[in-house]
N, C-alpha and C positions, 0 to 999 in steps of 0.2 A: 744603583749608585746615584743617579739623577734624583730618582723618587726622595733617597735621603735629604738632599744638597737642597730640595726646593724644601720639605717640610721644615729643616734649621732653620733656611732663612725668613718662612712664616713665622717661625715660633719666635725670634727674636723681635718682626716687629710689632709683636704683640701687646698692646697698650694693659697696662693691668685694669683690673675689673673696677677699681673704684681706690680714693684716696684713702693713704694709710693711716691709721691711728695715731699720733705723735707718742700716745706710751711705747704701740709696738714697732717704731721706729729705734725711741731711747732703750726698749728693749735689747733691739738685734747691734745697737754701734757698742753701748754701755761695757761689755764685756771687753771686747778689744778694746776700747779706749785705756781702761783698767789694765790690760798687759799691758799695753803700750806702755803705759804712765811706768807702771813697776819696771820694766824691762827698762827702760830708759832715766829713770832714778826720776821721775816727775812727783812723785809720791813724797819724798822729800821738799822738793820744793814747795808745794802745795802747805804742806804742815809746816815750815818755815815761814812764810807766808802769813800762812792762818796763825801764828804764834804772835808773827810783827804788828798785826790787825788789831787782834784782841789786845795787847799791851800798849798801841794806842786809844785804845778804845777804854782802859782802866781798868781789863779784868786779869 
């Protein structure tokens, strides 16, 4: 049980091997941010938004 309790707490403060990629960053958030948005009616507001923009904008 010990042996367990020491290798978790190595394994946590284990620094990762090198910096991440920013695509495979927006990779891993992009999905959930996308439920988020839909589950919480954000999707709406966005194209609301994007509708007031462009109709300032003259298109």
């Amino acid at each position: 049980m010990a042996n367990w309790a020491y290798r978790t707490a190595r394994n946590r403060t284990r620094q990762p091997s090198g910096p991440r990629h920013p695509l495979v960053a927006a990779a891993m958030v992009l999905p959930l941010a996308a439920l988020l948005a839909y589950l919480f009616g954000g999707v709406d507001a966005v194209v609301t938004q994007a509708s007031s923009v462009a109709g300032l904008m003259g298109r």
